[in-house]
C-alpha beads as a LAMMPS data file, in Angstrom:
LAMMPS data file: protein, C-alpha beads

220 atoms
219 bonds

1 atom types
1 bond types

-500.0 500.0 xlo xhi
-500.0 500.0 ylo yhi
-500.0 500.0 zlo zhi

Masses

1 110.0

Atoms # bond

1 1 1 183.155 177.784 91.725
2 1 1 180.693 175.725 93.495
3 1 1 182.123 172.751 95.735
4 1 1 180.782 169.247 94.826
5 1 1 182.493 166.974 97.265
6 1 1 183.084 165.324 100.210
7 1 1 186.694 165.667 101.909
8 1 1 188.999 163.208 103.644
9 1 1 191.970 163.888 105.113
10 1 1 194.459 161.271 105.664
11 1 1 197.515 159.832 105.570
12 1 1 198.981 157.899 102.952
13 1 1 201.690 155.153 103.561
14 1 1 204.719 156.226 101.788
15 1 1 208.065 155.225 101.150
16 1 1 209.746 156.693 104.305
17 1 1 206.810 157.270 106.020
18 1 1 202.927 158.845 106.165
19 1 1 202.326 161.284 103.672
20 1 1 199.860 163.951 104.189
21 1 1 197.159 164.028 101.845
22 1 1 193.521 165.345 100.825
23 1 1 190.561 163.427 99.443
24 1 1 187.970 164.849 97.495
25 1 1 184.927 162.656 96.208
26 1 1 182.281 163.709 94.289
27 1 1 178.948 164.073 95.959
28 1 1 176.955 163.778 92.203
29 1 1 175.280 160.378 91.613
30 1 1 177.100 159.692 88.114
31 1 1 179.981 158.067 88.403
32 1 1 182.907 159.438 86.766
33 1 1 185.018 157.890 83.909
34 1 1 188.589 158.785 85.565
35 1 1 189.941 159.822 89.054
36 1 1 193.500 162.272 89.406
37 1 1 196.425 162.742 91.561
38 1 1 197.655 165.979 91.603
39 1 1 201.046 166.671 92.821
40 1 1 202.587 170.171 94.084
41 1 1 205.706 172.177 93.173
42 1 1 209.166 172.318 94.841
43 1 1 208.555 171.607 99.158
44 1 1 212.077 173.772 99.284
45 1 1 209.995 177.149 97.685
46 1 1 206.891 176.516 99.803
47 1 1 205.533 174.275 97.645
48 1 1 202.817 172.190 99.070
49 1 1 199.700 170.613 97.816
50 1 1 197.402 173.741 99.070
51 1 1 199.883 175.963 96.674
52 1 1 197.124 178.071 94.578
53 1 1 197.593 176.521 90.844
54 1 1 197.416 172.826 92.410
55 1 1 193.937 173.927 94.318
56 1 1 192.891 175.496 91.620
57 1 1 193.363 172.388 89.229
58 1 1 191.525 170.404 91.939
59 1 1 188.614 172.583 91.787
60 1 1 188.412 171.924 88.048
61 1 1 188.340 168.697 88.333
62 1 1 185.498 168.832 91.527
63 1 1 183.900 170.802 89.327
64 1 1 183.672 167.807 86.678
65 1 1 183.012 165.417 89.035
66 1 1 186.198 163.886 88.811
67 1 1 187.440 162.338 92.180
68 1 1 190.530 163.911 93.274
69 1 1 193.750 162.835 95.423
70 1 1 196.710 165.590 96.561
71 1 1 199.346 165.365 98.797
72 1 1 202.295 166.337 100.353
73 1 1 205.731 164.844 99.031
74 1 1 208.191 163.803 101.837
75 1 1 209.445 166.520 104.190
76 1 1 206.328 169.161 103.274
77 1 1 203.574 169.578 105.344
78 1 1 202.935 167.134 107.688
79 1 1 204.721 164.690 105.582
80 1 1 207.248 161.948 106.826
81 1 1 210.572 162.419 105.754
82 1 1 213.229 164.530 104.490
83 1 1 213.616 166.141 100.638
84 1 1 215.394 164.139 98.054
85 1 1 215.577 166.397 95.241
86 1 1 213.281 164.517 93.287
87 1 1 214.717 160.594 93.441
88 1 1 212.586 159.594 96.586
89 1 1 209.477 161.806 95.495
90 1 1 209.076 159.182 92.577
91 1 1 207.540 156.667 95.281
92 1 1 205.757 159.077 96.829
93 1 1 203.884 159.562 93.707
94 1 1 203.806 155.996 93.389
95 1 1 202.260 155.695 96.930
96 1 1 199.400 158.281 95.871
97 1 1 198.961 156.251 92.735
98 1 1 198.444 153.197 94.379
99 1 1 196.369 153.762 96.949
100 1 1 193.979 155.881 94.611
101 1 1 193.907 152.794 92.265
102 1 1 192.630 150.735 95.340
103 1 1 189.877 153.316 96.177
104 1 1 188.844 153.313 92.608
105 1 1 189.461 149.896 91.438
106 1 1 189.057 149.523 87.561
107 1 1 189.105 153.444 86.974
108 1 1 191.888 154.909 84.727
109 1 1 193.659 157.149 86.714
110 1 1 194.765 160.758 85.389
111 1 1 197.868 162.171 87.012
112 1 1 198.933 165.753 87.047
113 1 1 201.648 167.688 88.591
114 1 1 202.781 171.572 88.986
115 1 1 206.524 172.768 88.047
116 1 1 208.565 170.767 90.178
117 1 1 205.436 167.996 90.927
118 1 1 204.917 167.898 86.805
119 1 1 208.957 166.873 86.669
120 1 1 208.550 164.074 89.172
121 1 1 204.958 163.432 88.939
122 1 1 204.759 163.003 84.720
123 1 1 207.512 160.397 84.807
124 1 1 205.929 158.133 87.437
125 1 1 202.657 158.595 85.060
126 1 1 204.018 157.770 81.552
127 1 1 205.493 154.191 83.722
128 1 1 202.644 153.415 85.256
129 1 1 199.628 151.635 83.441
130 1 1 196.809 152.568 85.237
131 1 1 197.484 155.783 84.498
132 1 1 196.232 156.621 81.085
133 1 1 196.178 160.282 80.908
134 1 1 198.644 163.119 81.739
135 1 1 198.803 167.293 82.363
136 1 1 201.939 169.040 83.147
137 1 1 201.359 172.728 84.669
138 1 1 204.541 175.041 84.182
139 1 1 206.780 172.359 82.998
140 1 1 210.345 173.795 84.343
141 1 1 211.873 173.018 80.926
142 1 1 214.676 175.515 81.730
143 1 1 215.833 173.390 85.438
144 1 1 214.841 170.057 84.992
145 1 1 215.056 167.311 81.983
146 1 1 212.359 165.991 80.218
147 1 1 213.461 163.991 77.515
148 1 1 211.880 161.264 79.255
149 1 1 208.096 162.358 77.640
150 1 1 209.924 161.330 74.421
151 1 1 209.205 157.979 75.060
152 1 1 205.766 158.162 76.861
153 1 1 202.779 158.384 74.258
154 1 1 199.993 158.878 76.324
155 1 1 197.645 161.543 76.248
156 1 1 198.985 165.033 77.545
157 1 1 197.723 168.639 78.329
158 1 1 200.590 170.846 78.783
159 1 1 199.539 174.614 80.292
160 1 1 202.333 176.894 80.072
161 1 1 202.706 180.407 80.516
162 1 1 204.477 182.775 77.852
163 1 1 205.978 184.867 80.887
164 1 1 206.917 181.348 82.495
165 1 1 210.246 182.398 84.588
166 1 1 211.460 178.804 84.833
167 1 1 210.741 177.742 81.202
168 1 1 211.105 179.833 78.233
169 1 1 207.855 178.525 75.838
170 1 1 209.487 178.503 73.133
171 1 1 211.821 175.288 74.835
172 1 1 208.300 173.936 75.604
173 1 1 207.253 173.877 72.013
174 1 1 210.281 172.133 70.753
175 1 1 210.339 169.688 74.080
176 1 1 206.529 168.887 72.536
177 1 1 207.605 168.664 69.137
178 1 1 209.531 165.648 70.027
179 1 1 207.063 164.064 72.393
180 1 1 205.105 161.188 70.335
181 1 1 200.718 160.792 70.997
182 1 1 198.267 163.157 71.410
183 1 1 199.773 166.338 73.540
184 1 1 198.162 169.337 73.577
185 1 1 199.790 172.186 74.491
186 1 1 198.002 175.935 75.664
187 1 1 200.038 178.696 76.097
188 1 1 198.069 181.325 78.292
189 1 1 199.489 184.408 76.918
190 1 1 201.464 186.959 79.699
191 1 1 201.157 184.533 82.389
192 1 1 203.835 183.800 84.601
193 1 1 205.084 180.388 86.544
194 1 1 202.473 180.564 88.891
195 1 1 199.399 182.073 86.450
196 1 1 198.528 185.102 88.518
197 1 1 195.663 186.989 87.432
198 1 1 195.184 183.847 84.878
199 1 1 194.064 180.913 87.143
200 1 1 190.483 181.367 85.217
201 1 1 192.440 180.694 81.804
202 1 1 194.072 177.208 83.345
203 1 1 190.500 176.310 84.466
204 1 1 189.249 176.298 81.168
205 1 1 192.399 174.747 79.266
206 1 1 191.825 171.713 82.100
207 1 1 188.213 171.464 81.634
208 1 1 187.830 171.995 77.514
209 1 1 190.510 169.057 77.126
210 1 1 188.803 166.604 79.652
211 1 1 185.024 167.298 78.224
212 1 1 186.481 166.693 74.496
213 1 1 187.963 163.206 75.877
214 1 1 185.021 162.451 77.815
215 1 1 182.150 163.900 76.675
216 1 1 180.364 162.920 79.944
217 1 1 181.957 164.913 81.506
218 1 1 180.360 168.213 82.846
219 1 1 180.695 171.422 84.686
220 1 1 177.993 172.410 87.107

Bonds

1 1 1 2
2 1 2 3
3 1 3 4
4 1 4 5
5 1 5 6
6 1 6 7
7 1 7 8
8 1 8 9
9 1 9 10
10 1 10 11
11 1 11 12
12 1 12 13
13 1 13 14
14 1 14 15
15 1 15 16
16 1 16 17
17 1 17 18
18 1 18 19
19 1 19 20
20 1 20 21
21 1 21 22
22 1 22 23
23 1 23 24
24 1 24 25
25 1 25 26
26 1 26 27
27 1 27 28
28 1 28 29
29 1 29 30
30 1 30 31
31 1 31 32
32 1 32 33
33 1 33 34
34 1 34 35
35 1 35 36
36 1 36 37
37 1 37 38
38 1 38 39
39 1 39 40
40 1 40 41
41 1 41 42
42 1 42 43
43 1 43 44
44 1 44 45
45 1 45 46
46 1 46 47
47 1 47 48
48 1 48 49
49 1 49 50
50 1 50 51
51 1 51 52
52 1 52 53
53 1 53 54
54 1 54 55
55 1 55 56
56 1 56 57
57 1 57 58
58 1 58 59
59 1 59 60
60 1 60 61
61 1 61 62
62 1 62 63
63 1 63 64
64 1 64 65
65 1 65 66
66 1 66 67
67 1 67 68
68 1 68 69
69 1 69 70
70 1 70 71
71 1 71 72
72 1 72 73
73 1 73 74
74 1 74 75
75 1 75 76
76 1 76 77
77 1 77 78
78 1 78 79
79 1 79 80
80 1 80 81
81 1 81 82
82 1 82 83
83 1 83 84
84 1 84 85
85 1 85 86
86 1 86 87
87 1 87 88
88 1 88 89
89 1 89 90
90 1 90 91
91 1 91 92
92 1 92 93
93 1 93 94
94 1 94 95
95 1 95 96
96 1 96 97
97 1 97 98
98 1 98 99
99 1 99 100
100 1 100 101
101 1 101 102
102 1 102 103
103 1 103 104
104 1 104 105
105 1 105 106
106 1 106 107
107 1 107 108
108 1 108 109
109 1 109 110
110 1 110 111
111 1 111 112
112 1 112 113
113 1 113 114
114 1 114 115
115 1 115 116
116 1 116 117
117 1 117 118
118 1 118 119
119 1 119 120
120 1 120 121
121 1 121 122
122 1 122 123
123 1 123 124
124 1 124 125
125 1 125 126
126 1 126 127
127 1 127 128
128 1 128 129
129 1 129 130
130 1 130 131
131 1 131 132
132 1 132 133
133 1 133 134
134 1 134 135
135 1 135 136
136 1 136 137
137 1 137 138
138 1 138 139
139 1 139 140
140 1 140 141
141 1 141 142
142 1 142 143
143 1 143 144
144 1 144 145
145 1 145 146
146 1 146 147
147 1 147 148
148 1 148 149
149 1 149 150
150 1 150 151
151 1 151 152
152 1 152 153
153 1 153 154
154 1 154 155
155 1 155 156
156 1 156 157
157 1 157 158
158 1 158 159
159 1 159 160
160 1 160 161
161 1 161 162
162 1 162 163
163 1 163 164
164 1 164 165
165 1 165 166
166 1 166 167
167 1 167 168
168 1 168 169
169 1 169 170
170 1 170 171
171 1 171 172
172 1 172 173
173 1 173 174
174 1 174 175
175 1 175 176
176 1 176 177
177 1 177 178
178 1 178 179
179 1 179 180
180 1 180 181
181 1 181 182
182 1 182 183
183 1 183 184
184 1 184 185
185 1 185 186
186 1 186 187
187 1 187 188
188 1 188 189
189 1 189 190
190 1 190 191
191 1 191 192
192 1 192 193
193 1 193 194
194 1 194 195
195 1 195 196
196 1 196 197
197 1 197 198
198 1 198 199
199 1 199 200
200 1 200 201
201 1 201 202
202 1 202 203
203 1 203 204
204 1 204 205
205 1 205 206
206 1 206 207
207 1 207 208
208 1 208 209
209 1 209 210
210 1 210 211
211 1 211 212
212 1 212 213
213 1 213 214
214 1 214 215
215 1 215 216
216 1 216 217
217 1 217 218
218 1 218 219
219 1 219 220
């Protein structure tokens, strides 16, 4: 996949400190109709915001020219700060929200997370109003609680695999069956927690759902 982007590293003010963090902005002359955060999966399993499925969903989204924010929660990388098991992370997302909204003022904003950065990252989304649209990668229905989605309506791609080792599918269906809104849930069939051999299949499930929301939208 071609790059189509410039990239900024930086350092975002967070909660207990800088947080590590990677810019990309399109390079195309059409501006696009949303901009993302992306957040990783668990810092305490090497998680980090270079961790394959997370790169690979900001490729996607390059490749749509969709402006694109990820960064290290507290403790990973070159982050500030220590792990707090998913209570402090929330303003770290919040952080990465905010300063995204001031680099793109007026654009919805699209947040996504990764297993342990969909658990955090999702709730932060469905709270905050500039964020209009949501994905959840590996949701680890089988570890962490998501009854919260019950109560968030907006927009949702879910991308789960059916050989997910930290969240039987079938516990995603029901946990979708009770969210309200539009969700959309694809199941890439034999893939594990981390899609190996399937990145190609999350690729499409990301860009087929933002091209049928916004049709001006488009791959090169």
């Amino acid at each position: 996949m071609q790059i189509h982007h410039d990239s900024r590293k930086l350092f975002l003010a967070g909660p207990v400190g800088g947080l590590e963090a990677v810019l990309w902005t399109p390079t195309r002359a059409e501006r696009s109709p949303i901009a993302a955060v992306l957040c990783h999966p668990h810092p305490l399993f090497g998680g980090t915001m270079h961790n394959k499925v997370v790169y690979q969903s900001a490729k996607s989204l390059d490749s749509l020219g969709v402006p694109v924010l990820r960064f290290n929660f507290r403790g990973a990388g070159l982050s500030a700060g220590e792990h707090d098991h998913g209570i402090g992370e929330h303003g770290d997302v919040q952080a990465a929200v905010d300063f995204l909204a001031e680099e793109v003022p007026g654009r919805p904003l699209l947040l996504g997370g990764f297993s342990f950065g969909s658990w955090v990252g999702l709730r932060v989304g469905c709270s905050d109003a500039r964020v209009q649209e949501l994905i959840g990668l590996s949701i680890p229905v089988d570890t962490s609680e998501f009854t919260y989605l019950q109560s968030c309506d907006k927009p949702k791609l879910l991308v789960h695999g059916t050989r997910d080792e930290h969240g039987n599918w079938h516990t995603v269906e029901e946990t979708v069956a009770r969210i309200p809104g539009d969700t959309r849930l694809v199941l890439v069939q034999d893939a594990d927690h981390f899609f190996a051999g399937h990145l190609h299949k999350l690729d499409q499930a990301i860009c087929e759902w933002l091209i049928e929301r916004h049709p001006e939208l488009h791959k090169l």
